[in-house]
N, C-alpha and C positions, 0 to 999 in steps of 0.2 A: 320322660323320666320314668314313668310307668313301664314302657316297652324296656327299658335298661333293668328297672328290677326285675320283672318277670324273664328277663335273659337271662342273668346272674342268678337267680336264686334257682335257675336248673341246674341240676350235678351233671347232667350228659354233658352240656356245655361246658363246665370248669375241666368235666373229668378229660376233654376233648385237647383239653389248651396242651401247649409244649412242656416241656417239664423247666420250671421253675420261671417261666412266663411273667408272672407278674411279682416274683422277687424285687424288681429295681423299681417298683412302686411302691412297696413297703420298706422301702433304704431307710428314709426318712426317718420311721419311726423307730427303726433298729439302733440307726445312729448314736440318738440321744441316750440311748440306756448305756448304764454305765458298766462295765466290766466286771464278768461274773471269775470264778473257779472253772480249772477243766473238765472236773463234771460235771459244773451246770452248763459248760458247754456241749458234752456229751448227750447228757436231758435234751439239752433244746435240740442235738440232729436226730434225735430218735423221734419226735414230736410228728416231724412232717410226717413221716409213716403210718401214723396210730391213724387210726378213720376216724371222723370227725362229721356232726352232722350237716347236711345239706344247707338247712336254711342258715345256722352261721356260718357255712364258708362264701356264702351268696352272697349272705351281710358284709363278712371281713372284706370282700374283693371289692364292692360297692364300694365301701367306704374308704380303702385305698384307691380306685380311679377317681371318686369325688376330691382327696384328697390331693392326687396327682394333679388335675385339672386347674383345683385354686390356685396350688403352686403355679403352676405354669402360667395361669392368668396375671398373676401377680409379675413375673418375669417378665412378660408379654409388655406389660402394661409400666414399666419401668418402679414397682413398687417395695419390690423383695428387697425386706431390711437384712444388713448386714448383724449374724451373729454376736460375734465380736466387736465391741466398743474400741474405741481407737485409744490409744494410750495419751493420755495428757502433752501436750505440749511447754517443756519450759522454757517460761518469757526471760527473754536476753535480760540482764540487771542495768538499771541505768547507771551511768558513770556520771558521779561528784567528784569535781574537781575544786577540791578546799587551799586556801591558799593562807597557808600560817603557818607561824614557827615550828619546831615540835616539840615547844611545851605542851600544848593542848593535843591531845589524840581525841580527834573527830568522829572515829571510828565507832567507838563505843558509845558516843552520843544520835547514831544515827542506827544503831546494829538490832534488826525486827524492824524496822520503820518498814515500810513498803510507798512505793508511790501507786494512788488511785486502787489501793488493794489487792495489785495485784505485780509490780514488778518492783524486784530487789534493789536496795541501793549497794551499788560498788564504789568506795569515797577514795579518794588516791589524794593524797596531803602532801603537797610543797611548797617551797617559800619562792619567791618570783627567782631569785638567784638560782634554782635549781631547774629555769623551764625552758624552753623551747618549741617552737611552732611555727605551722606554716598552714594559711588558710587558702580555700578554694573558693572558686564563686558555687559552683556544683557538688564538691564533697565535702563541705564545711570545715572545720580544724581541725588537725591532727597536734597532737600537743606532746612531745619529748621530755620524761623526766629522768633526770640523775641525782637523785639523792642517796646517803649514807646512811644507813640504817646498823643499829649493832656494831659497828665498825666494816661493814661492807657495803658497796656500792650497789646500790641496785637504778639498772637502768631499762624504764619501760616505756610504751610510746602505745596511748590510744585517744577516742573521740569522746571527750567530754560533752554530754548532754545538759551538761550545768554547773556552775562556777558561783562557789563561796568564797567572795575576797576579803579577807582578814588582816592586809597588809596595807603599808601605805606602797604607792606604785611610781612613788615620784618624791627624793628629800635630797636638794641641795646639802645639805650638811653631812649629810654619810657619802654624796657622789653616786646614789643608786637614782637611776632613771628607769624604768619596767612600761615605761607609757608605750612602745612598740609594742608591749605585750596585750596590751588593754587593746591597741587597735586589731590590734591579730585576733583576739576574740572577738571582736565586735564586727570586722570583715568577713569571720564565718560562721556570724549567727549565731552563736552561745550565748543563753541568754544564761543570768546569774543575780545575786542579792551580795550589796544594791547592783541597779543597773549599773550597764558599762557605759554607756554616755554620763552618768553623775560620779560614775569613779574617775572618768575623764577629767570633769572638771572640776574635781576638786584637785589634782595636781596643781593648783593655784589658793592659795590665799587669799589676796586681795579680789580677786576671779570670782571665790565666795562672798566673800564682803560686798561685793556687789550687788548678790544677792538679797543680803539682811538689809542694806540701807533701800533696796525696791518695798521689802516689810516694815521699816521702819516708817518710810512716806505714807502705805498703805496703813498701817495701824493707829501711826502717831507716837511722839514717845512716852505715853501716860500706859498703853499698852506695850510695846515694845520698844523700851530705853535700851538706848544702842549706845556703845561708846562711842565720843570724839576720833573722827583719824583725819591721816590725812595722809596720801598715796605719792611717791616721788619714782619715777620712771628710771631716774638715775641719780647720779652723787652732781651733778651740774645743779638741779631747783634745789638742792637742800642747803642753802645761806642761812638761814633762822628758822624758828618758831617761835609763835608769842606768847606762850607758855613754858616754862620749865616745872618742876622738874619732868622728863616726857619719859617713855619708852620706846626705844626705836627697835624695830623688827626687818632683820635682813632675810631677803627673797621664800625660799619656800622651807619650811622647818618645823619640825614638831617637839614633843618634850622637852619644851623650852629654849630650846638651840637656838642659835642665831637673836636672843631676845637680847636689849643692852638698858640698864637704866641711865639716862642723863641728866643732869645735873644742870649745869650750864651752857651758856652759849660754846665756852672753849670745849668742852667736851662735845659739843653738838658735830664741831669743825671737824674733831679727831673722828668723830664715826663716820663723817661726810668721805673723807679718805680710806677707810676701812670701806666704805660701800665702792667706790674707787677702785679698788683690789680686787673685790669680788665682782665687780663685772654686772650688778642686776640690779634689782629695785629695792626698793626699802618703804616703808610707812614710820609713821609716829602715831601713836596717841596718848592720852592726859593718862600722867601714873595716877592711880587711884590707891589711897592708903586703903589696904581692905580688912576689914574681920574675919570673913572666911568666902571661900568660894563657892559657888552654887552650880550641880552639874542636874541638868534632866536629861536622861535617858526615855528614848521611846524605841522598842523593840516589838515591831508588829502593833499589836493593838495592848500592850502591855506598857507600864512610864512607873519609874521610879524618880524620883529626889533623892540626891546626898550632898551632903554639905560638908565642908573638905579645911581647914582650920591649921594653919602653920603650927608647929611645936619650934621648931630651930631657929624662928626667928627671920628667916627669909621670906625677901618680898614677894617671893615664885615662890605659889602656895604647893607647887606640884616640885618642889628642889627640896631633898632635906626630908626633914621628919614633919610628920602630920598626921591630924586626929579625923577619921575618916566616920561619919555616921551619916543614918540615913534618915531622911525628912521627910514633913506629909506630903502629898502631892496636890497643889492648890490647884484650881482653875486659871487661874494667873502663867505661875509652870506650866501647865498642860496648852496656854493657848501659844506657847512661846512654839514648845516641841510641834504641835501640829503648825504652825507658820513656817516653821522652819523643813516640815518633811514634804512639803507640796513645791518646792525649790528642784530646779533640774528635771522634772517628769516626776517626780518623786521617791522620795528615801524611805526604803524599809523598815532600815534601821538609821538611827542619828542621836544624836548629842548636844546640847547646848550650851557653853558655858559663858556663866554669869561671876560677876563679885558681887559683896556686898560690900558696901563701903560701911566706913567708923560712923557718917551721919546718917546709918541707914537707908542710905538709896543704890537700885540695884543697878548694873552696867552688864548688859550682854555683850560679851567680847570675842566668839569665837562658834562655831558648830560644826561639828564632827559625823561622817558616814559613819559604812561600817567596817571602817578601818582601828574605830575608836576602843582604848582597853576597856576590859569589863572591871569594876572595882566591886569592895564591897563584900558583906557576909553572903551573898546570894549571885556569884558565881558559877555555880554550880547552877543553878534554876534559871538564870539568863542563859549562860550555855544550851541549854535543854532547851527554850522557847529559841535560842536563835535555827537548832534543830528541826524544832515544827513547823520554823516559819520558811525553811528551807521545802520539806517534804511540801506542803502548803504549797508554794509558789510552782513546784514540780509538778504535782498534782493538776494545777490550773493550767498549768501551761500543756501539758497531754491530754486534757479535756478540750482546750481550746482548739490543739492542734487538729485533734479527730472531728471537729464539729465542721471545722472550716474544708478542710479536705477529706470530705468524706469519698468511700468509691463509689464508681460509678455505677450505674442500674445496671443487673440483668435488660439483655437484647431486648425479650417480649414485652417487657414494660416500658422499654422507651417505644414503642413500636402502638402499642394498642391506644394509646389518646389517641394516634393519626388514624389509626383506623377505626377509631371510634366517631373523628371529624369525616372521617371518606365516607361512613354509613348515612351520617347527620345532612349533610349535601350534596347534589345532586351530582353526578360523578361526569368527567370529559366524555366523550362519545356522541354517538348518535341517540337522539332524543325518541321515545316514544311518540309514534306518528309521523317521525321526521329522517328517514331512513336517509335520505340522502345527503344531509347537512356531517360537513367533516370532521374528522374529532381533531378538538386541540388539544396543545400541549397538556401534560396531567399535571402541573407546577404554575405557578405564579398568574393563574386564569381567575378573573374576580369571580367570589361567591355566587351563588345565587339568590336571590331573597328564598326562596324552597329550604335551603338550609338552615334555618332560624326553626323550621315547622319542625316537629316531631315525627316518625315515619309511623305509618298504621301499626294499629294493635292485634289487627285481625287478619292477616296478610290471606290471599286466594288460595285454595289448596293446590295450582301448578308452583307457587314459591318454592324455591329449595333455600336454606340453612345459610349463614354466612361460614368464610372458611372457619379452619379448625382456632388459629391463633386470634380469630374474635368473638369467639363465643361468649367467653365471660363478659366482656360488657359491650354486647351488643345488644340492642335496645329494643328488638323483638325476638327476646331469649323466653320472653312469658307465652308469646304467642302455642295456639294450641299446635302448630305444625310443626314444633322442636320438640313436644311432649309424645312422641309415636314411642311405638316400640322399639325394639333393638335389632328387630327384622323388618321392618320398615323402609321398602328400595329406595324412597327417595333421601331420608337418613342416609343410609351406606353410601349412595351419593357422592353427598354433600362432604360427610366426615371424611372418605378418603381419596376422589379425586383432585381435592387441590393440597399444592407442595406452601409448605410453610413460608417460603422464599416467596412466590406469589402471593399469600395473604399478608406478608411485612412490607408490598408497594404503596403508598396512600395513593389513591386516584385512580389504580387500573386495576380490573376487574381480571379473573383468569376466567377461559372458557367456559370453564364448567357452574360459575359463579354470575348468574344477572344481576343486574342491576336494581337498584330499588326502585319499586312503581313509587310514581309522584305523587301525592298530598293528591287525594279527591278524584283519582283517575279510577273508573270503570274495570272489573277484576277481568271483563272480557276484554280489555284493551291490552294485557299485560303481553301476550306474547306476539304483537304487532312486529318489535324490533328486537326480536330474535332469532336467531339462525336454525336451522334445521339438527343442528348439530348439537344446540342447546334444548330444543322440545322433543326432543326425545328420551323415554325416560326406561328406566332398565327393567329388566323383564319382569312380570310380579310373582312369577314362581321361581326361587330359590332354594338350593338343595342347600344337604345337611352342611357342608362344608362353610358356604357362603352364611350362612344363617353366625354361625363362628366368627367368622371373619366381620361380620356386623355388631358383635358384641364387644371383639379386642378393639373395635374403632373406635365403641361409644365408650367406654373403659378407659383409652390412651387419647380423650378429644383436646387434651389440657395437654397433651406432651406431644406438640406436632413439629416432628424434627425429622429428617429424609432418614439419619443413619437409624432411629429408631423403629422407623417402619418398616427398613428392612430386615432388622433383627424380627419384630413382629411378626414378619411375613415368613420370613422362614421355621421358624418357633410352630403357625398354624400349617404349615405345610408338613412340617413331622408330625404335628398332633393329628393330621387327617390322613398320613398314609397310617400310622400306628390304629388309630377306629376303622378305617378300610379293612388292614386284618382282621381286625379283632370281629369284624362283624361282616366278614366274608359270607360267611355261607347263608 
């Protein structure tokens, strides 16, 4: 470094150079400044001209080859960060597929949400009569809608990432069946609120009642008083009941539809043939004179009470007029709703309805997904929690996704525990002392008890270095024969005779790489069972060039890739004809 300034800092020697010589090693700095006026452009070409003294133009020229150098090191060495920051990438929006009327616009309840913080919701709203789809095993659902908007048809076709169902998918009494639709999501993985196995099965009724009477057994009915029924498969078992007056309920129906009050036996006969007509099942259970009807809602981790009160006079407190207000929420209530949301894998959202009866005792008669309406002055604020509970479940669900499948390792990491086991025991080959014994397979050869030991801390000064891609954890990286200089021949070695390909084998050693002396072996024993070709060591005088080429090695020992070494290699091949000129004479 000495000899370079006292080079530099001679005028003979600059005033000698070519003309404008070392211009493309001050680019750099020229680069960044920013754009002057014509005549400060004029200023700066008059500048080279004026004479200038000796010892700063030594300095300036120094300090452009120092500066050229690092660059170059840096290049060499695969470290040269890019100027320019990359422009943001925007995250594709996930698609909500909401399924309900278009009284409610979803849109605006979901618009700023983000899932996980970072990707947009896109909500696309139709009713099951507006869809269509066709599921893969491999490309999940593609889903077709045609609806009417503003009086024109708009018709668009993509992959729903998640499904809010707001409809019933299945009522006898209108003639709408959508349940192929529920299987079609559920064959290509869309998952949604509630799930699609419990929107399944509630297309049944009695299917649910099922349900309540396994809670009923389970609780008792001092906790969960369940109504009286009683299930008929068809219009043949229904001769009597031993109660009048009863309510009979035909097949699957909501808003009261298909409900009949009975009276007597002879009217009992007349629904027996009405169920006859319709082709399906039917139930009865005991009419209960009621006061008013009792609904908990549970939405998320949210539960209201209202209590629901005939004005008109009808025994369907949901037909007609009625005084709708809301109630406290007991532990009682709340143990109904949570029995009732752990049914089917469990319900998001659900509904319970109860009556009260005139002697004060309650009858749970019915519970509701999240197909069920919202009532009520607070509308508006269930709307919004069925919202969060949507983003919420989205959110989990792409946390989940990314935890379970995550990518796969960079190469060198899957690679270095095995070479970290090939360091750790004693490797196939021919043994120290035992030249003639033949090597076995490098695979499925039992351990040796040797590999349990630790290998020495002090290794002999003929050791060389493990390859390049095990140096970080190999386990005599402390030892003092990794700690040389960077001119160091048996270093340069080490660093660049072996191919990265060779250090990613577990079990087989490349030429240039021995094997590790065994636990307790004599430092004069090591080169017994080595080859001639291996105890030879490269020559200890090394010129200017080579001396370089030992520095980009120990520089790039972390980045041992073939395509990179050859950029490196030719990278020092121009840096050493470029100082061959320069220090020609």
């Amino acid at each position: 470094m000495n000899f370079l300034r006292r080079r530099l800092s001679d005028s003979s020697f600059v005033a000698n150079l070519p003309n404008g010589y070392m211009m493309d090693l001050q680019r750099p700095d020229n680069s960044t400044s920013s754009p002057g006026s014509p005549a400060t452009e004029r200023k700066q070409q008059q500048q080279p001209s004026q004479p200038s003294p000796s010892s700063s133009s030594g300095t300036s020229i120094f300090s452009s080859i120092s500066s050229a150098m690092k660059q170059t090191t840096q290049a060499a060495a695969g470290l040269m960060e890019h100027s320019a920051s990359p422009a943001p990438v925007a995250q594709k929006p996930k698609i909500l597929l909401v399924i309900d009327d278009a009284h409610t616009d979803w849109a605006k309840y979901f618009q700023g949400k983000k899932v996980n913080g970072e990707f947009e919701i896109r909500v696309e709203q139709a009713e099951f009569s507006e869809l269509n789809l066709a599921a893969y095993v491999t490309g999940g659902c593609m889903v077709d809608m045609q609806v009417m908007r503003n009086g024109t048809k708009v018709v668009r076709s993509f992959k729903p990432d998640f499904v809010l169902i707001r409809q019933h998918a299945y009522s006898m009494a209108l003639g709408e069946d959508f349940r192929s639709l529920i299987i079609g999501l559920q064959y290509g993985g869309v998952h949604s609120v509630n799930s699609l196995y419990s929107i399944y099965n509630f297309c049944s009724k009695p299917w649910v009642f099922s349900q309540l009477i396994k809670i009923f057994n389970s609780l008792g009915p001092e906790k969960f008083p369940l109504v009286e029924q009683t299930f008929f498969p068809s219009h043949k078992q229904m001769l009597t009941t031993p109660n009048f007056p009863v309510v009979v309920k035909l097949g699957h129906a909501h808003a009261g539809m298909g409900k009949v009050k009975v009276e007597n036996q002879y009217d009992f006969q007349d629904m027996a043939s009405v169920v006859a007509m319709a082709k399906t099942y039917a139930t009865t259970e005991a009419f209960i004179d009621s006061k008013y009807d009792i609904r908990i809602q549970k939405i998320g981790s949210n539960y209201k009470a209202y209590m629901r009160t005939s004005i008109s006079g009808n025994w369907k407190a949901n037909t007609g007029s009625a005084m709708l207000e809301q109630i406290a929420m007991t532990e009682r209530y709340r143990l109904w709703a949570d029995s009732c949301a752990e049914m089917f894998g469990g319900l998001d959202i659900c509904a319970v309805k109860a009556v009260h009866s005139k002697d004060g005792k309650d009858y749970i008669i019915e519970v509701m997904d999240s197909s069920m309406p919202l009532i009520g002055e607070h509308v508006e604020e269930d709307t919004q929690l069925v919202a969060d509970l949507v983003v919420s479940k989205m959110t989990q669900l792409l946390v989940t996704a990314g935890s379970t499948a995550s990518p796969p390792r960079p190469w060198p990491q899957q690679v270095q525990p095995q070479s970290m086991k090939s360091q750790m025991q004693p490797q196939p080959g021919p043994q120290l002392g035992q030249p003639s014994q033949p090597r076995p397979p490098p695979q499925g050869g039992p351990r040796q008890p040797q590999g349990s030991q630790p290998p020495r801390t002090g290794p002999p000064p003929q050791q060389r270095l493990s390859p390049q891609g095990q140096q970080p954890q190999s386990p005599q990286s402390s030892s003092p024969q990794q700690q040389r200089s960077p001119g160091s021949p048996q270093l340069t070695r080490s660093s660049t005779g072996t191919s990265p390909v060779q250090a990613s084998k577990p079990g087989i050693f490349p030429p240039q790489q021995p094997r590790p002396p065994a636990p307790g072996r004599a430092p004069a024993q090591q080169g017994l069972g080595e080859t001639p070709k291996q105890q030879a060591s490269p020559h200890p005088h090394l010129n200017k060039s080579q001396s370089l080429t030992n520095t980009f090695s120990i520089s790039s020992s972390q980045r041992g890739n073939a395509n990179e070494d050859e950029a490196k290699a030719e990278t020092i091949r121009n840096l050493r004809k470029s100082f061959a000129s320069l220090f020609s004479d």
